[in-house]
KEKOL-96294 format. One record per residue (C-alpha): residue in one letter; x, y, z. Coordinates in Angstrom, 2 decimals, always signed. Layout:
REM residues N
ATOM code      c1      c2      c3
ATOM    A       X       Y       Z
...
REM end
This chain:
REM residues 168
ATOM code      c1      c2      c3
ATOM    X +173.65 +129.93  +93.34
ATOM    X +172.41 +133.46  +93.05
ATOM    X +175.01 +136.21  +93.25
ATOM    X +174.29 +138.37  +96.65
ATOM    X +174.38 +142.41  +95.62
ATOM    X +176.92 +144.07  +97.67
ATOM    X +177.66 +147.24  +98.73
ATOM    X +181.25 +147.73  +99.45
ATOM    X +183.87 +146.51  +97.48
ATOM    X +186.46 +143.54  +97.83
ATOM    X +189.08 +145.73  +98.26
ATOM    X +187.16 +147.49 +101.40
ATOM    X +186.59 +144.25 +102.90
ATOM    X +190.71 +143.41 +102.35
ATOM    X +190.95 +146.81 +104.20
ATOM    X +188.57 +146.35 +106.82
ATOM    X +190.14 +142.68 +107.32
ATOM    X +193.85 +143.22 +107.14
ATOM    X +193.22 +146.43 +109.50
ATOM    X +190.87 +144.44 +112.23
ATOM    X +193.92 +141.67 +112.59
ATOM    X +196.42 +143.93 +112.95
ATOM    X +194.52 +145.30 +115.97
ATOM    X +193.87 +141.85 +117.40
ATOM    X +197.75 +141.36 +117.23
ATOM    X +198.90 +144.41 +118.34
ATOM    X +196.16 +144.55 +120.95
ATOM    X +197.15 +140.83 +122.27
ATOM    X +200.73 +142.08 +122.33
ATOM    X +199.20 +144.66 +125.13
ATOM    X +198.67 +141.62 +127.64
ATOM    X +201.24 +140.96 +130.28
ATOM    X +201.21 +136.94 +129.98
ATOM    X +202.03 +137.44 +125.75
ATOM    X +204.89 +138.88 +126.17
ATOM    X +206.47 +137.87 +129.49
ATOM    X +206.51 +134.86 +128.04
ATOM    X +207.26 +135.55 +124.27
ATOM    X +204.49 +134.01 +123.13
ATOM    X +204.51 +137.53 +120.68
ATOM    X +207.32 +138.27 +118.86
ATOM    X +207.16 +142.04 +118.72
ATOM    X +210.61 +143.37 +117.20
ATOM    X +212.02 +146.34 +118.38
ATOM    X +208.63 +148.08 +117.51
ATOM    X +206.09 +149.06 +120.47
ATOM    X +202.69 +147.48 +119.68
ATOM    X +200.73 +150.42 +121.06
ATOM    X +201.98 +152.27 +117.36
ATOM    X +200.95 +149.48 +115.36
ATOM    X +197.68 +149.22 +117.52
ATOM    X +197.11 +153.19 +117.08
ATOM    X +197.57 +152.99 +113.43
ATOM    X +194.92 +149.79 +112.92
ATOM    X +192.30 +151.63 +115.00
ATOM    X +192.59 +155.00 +113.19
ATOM    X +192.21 +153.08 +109.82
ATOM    X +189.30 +151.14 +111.27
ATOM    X +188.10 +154.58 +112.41
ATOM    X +188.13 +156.16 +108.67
ATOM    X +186.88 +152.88 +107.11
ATOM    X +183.81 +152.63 +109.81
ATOM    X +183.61 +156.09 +108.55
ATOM    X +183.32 +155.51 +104.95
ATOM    X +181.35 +152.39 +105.71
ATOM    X +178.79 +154.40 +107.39
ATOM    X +178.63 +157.56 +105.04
ATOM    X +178.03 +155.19 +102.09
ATOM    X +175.82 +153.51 +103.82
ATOM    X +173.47 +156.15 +104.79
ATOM    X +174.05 +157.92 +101.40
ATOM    X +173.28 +154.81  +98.78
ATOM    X +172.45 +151.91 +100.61
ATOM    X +170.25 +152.86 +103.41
ATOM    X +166.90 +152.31 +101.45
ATOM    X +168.32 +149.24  +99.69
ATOM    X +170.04 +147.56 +102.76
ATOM    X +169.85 +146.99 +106.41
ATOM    X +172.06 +145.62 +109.14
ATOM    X +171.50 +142.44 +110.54
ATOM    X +170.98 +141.16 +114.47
ATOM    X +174.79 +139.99 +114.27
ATOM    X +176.05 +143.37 +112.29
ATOM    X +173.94 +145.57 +114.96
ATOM    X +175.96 +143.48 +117.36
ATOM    X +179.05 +144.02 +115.97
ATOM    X +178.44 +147.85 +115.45
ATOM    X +177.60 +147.97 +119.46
ATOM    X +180.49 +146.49 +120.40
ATOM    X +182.91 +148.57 +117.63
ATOM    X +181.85 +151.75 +119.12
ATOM    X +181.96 +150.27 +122.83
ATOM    X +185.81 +149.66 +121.49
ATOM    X +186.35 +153.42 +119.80
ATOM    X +185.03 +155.12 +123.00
ATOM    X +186.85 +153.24 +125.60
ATOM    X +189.92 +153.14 +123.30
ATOM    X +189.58 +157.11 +122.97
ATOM    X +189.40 +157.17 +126.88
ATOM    X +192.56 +155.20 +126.79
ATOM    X +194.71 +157.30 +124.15
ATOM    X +193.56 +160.76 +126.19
ATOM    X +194.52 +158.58 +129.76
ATOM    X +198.27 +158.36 +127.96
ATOM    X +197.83 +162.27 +127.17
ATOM    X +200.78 +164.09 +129.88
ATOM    X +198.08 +166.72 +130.97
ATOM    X +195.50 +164.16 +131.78
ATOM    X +195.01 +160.99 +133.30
ATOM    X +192.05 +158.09 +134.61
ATOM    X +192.56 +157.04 +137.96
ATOM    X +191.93 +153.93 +139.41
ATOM    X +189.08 +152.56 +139.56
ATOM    X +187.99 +154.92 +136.37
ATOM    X +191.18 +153.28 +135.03
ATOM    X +190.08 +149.65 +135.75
ATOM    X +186.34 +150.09 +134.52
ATOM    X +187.56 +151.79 +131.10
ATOM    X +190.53 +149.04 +130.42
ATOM    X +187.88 +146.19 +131.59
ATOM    X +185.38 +147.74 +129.14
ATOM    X +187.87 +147.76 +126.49
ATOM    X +188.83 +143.99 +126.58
ATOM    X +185.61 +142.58 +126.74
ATOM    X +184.07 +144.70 +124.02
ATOM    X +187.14 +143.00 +121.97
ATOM    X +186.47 +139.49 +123.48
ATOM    X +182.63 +139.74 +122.94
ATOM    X +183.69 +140.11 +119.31
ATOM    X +185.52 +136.83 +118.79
ATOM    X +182.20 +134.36 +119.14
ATOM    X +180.32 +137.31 +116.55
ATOM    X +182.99 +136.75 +114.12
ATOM    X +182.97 +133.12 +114.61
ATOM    X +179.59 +132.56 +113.77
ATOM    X +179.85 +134.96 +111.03
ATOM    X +182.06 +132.31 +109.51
ATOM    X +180.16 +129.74 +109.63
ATOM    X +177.07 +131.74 +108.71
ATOM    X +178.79 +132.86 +105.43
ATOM    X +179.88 +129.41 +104.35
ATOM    X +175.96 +128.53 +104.65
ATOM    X +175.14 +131.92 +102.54
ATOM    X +174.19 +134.32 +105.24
ATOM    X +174.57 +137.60 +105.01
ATOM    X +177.06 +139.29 +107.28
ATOM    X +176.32 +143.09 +108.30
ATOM    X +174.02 +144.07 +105.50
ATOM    X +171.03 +142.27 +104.24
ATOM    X +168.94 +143.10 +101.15
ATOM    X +165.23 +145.06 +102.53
ATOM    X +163.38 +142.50 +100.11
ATOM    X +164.53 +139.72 +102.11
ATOM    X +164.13 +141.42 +105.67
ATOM    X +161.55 +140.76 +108.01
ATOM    X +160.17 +142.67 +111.10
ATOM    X +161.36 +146.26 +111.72
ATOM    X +164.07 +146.43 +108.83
ATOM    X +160.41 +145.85 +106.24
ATOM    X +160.65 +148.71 +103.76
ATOM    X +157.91 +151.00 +105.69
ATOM    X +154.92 +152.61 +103.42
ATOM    X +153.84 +155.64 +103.29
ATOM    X +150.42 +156.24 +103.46
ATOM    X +148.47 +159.02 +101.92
ATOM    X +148.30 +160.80 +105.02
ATOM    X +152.29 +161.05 +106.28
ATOM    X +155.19 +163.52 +104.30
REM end
């Protein structure tokens, strides 16, 4: 089997992995029913810190993972229908979760329904993420490509475009 290129690193991916579950776990210790019920075991530590330290290291890696992108892989590679999903729907999570980090802010504060929409918006951008990442699974144990995709092997609008004679 042919060897896929790539264009970030194991070690990113470890990052980008080990930093996306510790948000899922500190974010599920966030719901009511979890720990009412101690179905997670959260120490003496609050899972909001945990949680704020897994999204600002998903913010710097989506960082990096962009910048490189754009600087050496952008003619090479482009992002698939699932990875243009998953891009929506990790920006959908930054914004609302930056909405919900300046609600805790002393001088300012969402109310109600603004509250409701922005915590609503927050869950189901992470919920809309599980079936992505489930069929990302499975797509990678057939050899599919998760967020990138070689240009060669692209079809419709990610085609390497042509100049012609008459264009800059």
């Amino acid at each position: 089997m042919k060897r896929q290129p790539t264009l970030f690193s194991s070690f990113f991916s470890l990052l980008w992995f080990v930093s996306m579950l510790n948000a899922v776990w500190s974010g599920i210790a966030h719901l009511p029913l979890m720990s009412r019920y101690g179905l997670v075991h959260s120490a003496n530590w609050s899972p909001s810190v945990w949680h704020y330290y897994s999204a600002a290291a998903l913010l710097f890696l989506g960082t990096y993972a962009f910048t490189i992108w754009r600087l050496q892989g952008h003619s090479t590679y482009c992002l698939t229908r699932c990875g243009l999903m998953r891009v929506v729907l990790l920006i959908g999570l930054a914004v609302t979760g930056l909405a919900l980090i300046v609600h805790n802010m002393p001088d300012y504060s969402l109310f109600d329904g603004v509250y409701a929409v922005v915590k609503m918006l927050h869950l189901t951008c992470a919920l809309a993420l599980l079936p992505l990442l489930i069929y990302r699974m499975f797509r990678g144990w057939k050899g599919g490509y998760g967020w990138l995709r070689p240009r060669e092997e692209a079809a419709g609008p990610c085609r390497p475009r042509r100049r012609s004679r008459d264009s800059f």
